[in-house]
C-alpha atoms as an extended CHARMM CRD file, in Angstrom:
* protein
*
       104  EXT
         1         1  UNK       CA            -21.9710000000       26.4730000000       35.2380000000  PROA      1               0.0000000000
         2         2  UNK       CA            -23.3930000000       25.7010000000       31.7920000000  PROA      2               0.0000000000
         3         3  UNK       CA            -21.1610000000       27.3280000000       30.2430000000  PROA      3               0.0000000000
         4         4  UNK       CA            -18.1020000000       25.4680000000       32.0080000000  PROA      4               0.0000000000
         5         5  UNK       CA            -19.4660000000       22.0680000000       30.9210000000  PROA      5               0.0000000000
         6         6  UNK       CA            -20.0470000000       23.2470000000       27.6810000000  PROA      6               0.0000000000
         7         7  UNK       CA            -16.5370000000       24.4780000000       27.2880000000  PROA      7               0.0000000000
         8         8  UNK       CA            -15.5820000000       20.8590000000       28.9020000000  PROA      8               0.0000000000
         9         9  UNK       CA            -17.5810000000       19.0460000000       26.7590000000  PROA      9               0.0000000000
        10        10  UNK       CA            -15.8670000000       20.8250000000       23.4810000000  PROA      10              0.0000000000
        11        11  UNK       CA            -12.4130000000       20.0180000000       24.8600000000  PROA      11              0.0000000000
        12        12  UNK       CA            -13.2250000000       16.2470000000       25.2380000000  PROA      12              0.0000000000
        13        13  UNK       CA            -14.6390000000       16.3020000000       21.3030000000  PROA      13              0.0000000000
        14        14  UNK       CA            -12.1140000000       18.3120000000       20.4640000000  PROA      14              0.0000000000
        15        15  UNK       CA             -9.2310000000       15.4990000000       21.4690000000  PROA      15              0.0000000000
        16        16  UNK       CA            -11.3620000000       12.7540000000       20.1410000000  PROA      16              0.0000000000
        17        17  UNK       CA            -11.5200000000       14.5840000000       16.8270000000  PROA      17              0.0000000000
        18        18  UNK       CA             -7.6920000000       15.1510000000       16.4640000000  PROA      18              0.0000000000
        19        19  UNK       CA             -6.9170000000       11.8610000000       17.8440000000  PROA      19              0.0000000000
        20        20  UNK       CA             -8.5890000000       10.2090000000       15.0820000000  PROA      20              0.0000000000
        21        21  UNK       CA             -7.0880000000       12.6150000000       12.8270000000  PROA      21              0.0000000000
        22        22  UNK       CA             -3.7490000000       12.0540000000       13.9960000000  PROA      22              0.0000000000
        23        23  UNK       CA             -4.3740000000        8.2770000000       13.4280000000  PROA      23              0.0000000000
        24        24  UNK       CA             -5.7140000000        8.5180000000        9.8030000000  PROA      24              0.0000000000
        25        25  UNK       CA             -3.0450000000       10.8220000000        8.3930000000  PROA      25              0.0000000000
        26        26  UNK       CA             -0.0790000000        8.6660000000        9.9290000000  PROA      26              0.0000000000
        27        27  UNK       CA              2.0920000000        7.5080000000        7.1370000000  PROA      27              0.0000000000
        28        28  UNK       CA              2.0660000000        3.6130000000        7.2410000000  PROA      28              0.0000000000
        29        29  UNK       CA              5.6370000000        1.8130000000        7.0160000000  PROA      29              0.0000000000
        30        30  UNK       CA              5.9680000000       -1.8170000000        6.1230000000  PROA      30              0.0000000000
        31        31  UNK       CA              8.4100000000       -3.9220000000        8.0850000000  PROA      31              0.0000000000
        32        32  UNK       CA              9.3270000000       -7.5790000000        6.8270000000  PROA      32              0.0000000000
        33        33  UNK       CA             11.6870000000       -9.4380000000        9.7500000000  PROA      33              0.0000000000
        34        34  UNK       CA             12.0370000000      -12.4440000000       12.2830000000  PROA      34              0.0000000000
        35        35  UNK       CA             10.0770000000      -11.9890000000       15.7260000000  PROA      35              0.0000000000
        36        36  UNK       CA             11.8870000000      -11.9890000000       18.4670000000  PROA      36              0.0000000000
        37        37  UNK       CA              9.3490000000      -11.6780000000       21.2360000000  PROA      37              0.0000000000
        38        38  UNK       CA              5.5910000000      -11.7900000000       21.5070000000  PROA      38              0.0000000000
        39        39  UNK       CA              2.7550000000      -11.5960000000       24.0160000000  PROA      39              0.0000000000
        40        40  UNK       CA              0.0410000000      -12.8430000000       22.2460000000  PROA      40              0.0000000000
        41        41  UNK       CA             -2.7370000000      -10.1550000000       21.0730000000  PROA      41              0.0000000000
        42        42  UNK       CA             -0.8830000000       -7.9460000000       23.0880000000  PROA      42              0.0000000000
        43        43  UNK       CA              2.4570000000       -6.9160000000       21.1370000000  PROA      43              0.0000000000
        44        44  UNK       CA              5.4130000000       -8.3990000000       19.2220000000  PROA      44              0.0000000000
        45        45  UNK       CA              9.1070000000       -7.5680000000       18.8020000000  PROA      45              0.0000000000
        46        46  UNK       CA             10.6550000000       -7.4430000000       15.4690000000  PROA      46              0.0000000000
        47        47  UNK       CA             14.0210000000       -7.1220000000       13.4580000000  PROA      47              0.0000000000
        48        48  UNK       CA             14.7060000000       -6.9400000000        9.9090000000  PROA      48              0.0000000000
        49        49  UNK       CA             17.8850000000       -9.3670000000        9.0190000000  PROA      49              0.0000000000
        50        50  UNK       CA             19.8400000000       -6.1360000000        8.6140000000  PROA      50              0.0000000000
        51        51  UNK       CA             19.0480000000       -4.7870000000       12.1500000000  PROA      51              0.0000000000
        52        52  UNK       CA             20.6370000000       -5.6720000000       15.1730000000  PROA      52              0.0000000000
        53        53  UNK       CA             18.0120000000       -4.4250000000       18.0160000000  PROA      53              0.0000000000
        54        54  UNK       CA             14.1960000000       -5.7240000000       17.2870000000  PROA      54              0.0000000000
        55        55  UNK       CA             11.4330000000       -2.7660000000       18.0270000000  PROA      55              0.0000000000
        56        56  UNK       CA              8.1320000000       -3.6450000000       19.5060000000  PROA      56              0.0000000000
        57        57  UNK       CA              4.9160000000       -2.7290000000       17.8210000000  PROA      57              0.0000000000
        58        58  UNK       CA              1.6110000000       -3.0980000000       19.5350000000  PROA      58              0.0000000000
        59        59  UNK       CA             -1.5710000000       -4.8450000000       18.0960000000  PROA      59              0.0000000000
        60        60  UNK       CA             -4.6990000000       -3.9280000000       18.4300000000  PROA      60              0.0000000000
        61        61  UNK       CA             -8.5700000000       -5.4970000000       18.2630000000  PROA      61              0.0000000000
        62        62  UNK       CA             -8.3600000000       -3.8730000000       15.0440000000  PROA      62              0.0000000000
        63        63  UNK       CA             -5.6800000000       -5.1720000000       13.4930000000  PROA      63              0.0000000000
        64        64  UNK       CA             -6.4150000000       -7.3900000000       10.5620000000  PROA      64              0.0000000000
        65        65  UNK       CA             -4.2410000000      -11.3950000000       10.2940000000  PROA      65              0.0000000000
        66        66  UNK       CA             -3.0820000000      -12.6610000000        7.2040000000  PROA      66              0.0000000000
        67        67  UNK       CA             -2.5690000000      -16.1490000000        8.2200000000  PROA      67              0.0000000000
        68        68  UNK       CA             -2.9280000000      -17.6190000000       11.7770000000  PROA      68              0.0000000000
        69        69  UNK       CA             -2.6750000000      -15.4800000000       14.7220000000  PROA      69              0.0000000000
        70        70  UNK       CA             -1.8780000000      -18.2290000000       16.6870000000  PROA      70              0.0000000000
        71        71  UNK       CA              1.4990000000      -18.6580000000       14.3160000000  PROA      71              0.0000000000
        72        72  UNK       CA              2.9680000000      -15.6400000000       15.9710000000  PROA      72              0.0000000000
        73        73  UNK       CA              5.8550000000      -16.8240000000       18.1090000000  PROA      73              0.0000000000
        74        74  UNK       CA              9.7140000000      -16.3370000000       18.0900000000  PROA      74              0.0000000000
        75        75  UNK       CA             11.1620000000      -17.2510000000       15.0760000000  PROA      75              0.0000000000
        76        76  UNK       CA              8.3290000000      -16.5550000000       12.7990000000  PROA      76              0.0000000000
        77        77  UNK       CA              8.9200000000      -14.3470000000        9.5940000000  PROA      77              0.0000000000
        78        78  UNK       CA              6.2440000000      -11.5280000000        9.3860000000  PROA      78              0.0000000000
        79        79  UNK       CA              5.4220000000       -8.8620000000        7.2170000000  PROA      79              0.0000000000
        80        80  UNK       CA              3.6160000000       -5.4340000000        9.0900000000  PROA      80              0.0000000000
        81        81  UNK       CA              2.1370000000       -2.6440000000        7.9580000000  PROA      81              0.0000000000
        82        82  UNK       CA              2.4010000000       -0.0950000000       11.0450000000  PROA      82              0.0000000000
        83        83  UNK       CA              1.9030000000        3.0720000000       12.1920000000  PROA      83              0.0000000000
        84        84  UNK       CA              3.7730000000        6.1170000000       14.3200000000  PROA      84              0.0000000000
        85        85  UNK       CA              0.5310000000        7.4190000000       15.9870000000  PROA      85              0.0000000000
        86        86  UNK       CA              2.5060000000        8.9990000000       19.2640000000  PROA      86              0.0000000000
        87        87  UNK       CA              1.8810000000        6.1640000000       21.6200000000  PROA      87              0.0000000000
        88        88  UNK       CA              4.9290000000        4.2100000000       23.0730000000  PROA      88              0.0000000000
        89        89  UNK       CA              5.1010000000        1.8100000000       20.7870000000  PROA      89              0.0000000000
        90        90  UNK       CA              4.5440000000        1.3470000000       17.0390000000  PROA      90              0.0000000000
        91        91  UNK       CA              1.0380000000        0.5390000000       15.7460000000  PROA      91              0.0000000000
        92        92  UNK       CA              0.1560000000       -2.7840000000       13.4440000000  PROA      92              0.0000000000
        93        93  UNK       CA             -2.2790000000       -2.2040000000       10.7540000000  PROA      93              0.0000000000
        94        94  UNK       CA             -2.1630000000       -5.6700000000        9.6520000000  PROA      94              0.0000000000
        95        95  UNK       CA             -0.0480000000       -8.0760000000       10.0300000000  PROA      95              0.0000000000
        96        96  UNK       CA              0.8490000000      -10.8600000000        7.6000000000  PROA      96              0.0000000000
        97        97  UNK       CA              2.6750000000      -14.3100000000        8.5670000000  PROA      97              0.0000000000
        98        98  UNK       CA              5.0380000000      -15.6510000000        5.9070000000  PROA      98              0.0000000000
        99        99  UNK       CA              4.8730000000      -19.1990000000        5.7770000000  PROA      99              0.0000000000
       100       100  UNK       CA              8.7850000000      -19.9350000000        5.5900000000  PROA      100             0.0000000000
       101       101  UNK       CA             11.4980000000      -19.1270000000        7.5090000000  PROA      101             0.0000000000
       102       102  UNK       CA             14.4710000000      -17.2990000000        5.8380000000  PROA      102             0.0000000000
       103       103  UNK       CA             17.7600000000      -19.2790000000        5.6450000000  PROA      103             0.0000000000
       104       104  UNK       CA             20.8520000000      -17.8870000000        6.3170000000  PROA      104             0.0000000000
C-alpha cells in the first residue's frame, strides 16, 4: 500500500513539474490586431488587419494590463504577448491596449 501511494504521489509531482516546464519553455509570439470578441477576464478574440478569421486567446489571473482592462471590448486595438502551452486556446502573457484605433 505504501508503496502504491508513493508511486501515486510521484506521478502527481511528476505532471506538476513538466507542466510548469512546458509553460516556461513555450516560445512567446506577439500579436498586434482589432478585437473582435471578448468575455471580460475570461478570453478575447483577435485578428491582425491582414487576417480574415480572429483566434481566441485566453487570459489568465496572471496576466499582466498595460492600460485599462476595462478598455477591452470590440473594436479595441491590442498588442499580446501569448503563449502555445497545449490548452485549447492561446495563452496571454500580457496584454497591452493601444490607445487609437487604426484607420483604414
Amino acid at each position: 500500500m505504501r508503496t502504491k501511494r508513493a508511486f501515486m504521489a510521484s506521478l502527481v509531482v511528476a505532471f506538476v513539474l513538466l507542466s510548469a516546464l512546458a509553460y516556461h519553455g513555450a516560445s512567446q509570439r506577439v500579436i498586434t490586431g482589432t478585437v473582435r470578441e471578448s468575455e471580460a477576464g475570461e478570453w478575447l478574440s483577435v485578428a491582425a488587419h491582414t487576417m480574415e478569421k480572429a483566434f481566441p486567446i485566453t487570459l489568465r489571473e496572471t496576466t499582466r494590463y498595460e492600460g485599462s482592462p476595462a478598455a477591452i471590448a470590440p473594436g479595441a486595438r491590442v498588442t499580446i504577448w501569448y503563449r502555445s502551452i497545449g490548452e485549447r486556446r492561446f495563452v496571454a502573457d500580457k496584454v497591452r491596449v493601444l490607445p487609437v484605433a487604426a484607420t483604414r
